[in-house]
C-alpha positions in Angstrom: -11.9 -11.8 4.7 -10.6 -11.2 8.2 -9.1 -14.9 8.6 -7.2 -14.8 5.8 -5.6 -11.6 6.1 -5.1 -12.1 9.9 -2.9 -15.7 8.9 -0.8 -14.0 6.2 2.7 -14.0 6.8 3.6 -11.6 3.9 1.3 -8.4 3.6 2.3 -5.8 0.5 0.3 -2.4 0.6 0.9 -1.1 -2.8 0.7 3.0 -2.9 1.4 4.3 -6.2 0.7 8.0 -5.9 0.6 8.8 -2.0 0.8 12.1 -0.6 3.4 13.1 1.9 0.7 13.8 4.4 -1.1 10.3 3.5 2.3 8.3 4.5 1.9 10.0 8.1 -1.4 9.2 8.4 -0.8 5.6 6.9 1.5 5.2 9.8 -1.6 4.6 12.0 -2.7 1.9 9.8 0.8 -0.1 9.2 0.8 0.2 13.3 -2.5 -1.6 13.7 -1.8 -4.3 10.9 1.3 -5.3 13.1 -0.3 -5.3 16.3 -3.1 -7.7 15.3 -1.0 -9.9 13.1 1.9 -11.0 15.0 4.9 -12.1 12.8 3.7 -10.5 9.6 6.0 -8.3 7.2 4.7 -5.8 6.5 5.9 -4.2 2.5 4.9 -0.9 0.6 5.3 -0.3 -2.7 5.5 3.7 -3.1 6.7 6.8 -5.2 10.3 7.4 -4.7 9.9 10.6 -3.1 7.5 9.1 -0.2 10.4 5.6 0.5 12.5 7.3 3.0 9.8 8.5 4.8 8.1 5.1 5.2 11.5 3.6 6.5 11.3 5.6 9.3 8.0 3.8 10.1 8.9 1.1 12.4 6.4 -1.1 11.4 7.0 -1.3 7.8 9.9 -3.9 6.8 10.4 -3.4 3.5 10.1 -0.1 1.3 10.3 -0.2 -2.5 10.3 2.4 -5.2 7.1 1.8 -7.6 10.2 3.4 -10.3 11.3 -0.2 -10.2 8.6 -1.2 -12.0 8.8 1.4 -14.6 6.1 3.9 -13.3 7.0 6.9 -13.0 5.0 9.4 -10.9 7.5 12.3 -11.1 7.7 14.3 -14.5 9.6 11.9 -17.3 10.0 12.4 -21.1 6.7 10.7 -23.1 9.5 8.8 -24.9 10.9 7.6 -21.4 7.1 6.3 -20.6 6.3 4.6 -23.8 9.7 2.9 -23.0 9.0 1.2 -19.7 5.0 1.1 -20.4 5.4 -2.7 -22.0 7.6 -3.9 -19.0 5.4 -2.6 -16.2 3.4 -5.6 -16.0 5.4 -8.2 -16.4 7.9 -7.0 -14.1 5.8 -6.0 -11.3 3.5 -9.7 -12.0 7.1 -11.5 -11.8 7.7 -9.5 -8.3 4.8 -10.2 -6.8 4.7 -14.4 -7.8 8.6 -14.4 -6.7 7.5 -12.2 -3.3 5.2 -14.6 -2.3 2.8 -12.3 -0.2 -1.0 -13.5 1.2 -2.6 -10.1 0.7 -1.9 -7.4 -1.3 -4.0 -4.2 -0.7 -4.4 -1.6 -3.3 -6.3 1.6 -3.7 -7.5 0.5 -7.2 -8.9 4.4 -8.1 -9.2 5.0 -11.9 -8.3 8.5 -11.6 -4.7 7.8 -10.7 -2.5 7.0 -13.4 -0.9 3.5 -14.0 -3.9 1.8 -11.6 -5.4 -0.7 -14.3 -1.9 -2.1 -15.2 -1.5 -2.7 -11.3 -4.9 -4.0 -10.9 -4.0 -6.6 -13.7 -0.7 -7.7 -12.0 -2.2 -8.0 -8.8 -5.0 -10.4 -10.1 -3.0 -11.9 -12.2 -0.5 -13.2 -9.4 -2.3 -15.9 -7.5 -2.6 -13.9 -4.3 -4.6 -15.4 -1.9 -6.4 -11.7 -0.6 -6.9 -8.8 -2.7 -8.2 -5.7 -0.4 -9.5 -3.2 -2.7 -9.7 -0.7 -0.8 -11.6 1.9 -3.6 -14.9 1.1 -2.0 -14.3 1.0 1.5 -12.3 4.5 0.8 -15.5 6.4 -0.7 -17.4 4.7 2.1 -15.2 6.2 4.9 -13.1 9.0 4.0 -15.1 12.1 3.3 -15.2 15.8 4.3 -16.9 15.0 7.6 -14.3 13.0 9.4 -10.2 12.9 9.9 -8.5 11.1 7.4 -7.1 8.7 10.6 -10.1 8.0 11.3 -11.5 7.0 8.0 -8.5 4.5 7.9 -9.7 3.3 11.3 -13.0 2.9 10.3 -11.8 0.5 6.8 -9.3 -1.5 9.2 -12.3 -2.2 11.9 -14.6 -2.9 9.2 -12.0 -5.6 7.7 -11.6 -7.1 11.6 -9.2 -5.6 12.7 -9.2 -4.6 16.6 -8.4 -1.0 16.8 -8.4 1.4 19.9 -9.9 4.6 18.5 -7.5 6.8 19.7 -5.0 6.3 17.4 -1.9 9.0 16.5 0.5 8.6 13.3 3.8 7.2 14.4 7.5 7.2 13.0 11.0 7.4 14.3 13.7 9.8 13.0 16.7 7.7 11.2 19.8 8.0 12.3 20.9 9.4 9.1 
């Protein structure tokens, strides 16, 4: 799985519902992804409330709101929801065809709203590597250990070299 996610040029972690805590510690993980794939642009897809925060992350490239797909994760009418629900997937399947990425990685966790109609567009978008990371999350992140280093853990046992002594990063804007 390694080889193909360490020759993709276009990586897109897809967050749906992420705590404001979870972006800081994601920070750790975005670093690593960067430093053993040269080159690679780095995207997240993420609730509105968490974007400005991850564009202070130096080593993301590009943010986007998962609103522009028509979820919403903040409190919307019903009538607003059944609405959008018909476009979500073929407007998030369009954007990732047109995006062109080599690995998408997505939490794929049932209990979270919206996650079966991402699953769909994800598969259903000729990606060349899906990292589900649902399993390798209930194998590493539990009670017993840091949340960083449960996302250390799922990056090392994907192949990725990682120094153990990682701390979350980000940089102020200048706004």
């Amino acid at each position: 799985m390694f080889d193909i996610i360490k020759n993709s040029n276009r990586i897109l972690s897809i967050h749906h519902k992420l705590a404001m805590g979870e972006v800081i510690l994601l920070s750790v993980a975005f670093r690593i992804i960067k430093e053993n794939i040269p080159g690679v642009t780095l995207s997240v897809i993420a609730g509105g409330y968490a974007c400005d925060f991850l564009k202070s992350i130096p080593y993301v490239d590009n943010v986007m709101p998962i609103e522009r797909f028509g979820i919403f994760m903040e409190n919307v009418s019903r009538l607003k929801r059944l609405f959008y629900r018909p476009l979500i997937l073929p407007k998030l399947s369009m954007f990732l065809r047109r995006g062109n990425y080599d690995c998408v990685f997505i939490r794929d966790d049932e209990r979270l709203p919206y996650t079966p109609l991402i699953r769909t567009a994800v598969y259903n978008s000729n990606i060349k590597e899906v990292v589900v990371l649902k399993s390798l999350m209930q194998k590493h992140l539990n009670s017993s250990r840091h949340m960083v280093e449960g996302y250390l853990a799922i990056l090392k046992e994907l192949g990725f070299k990682v120094k153990g002594d990682e701390r979350p990063v980000f940089a102020p804007t200048s706004e």
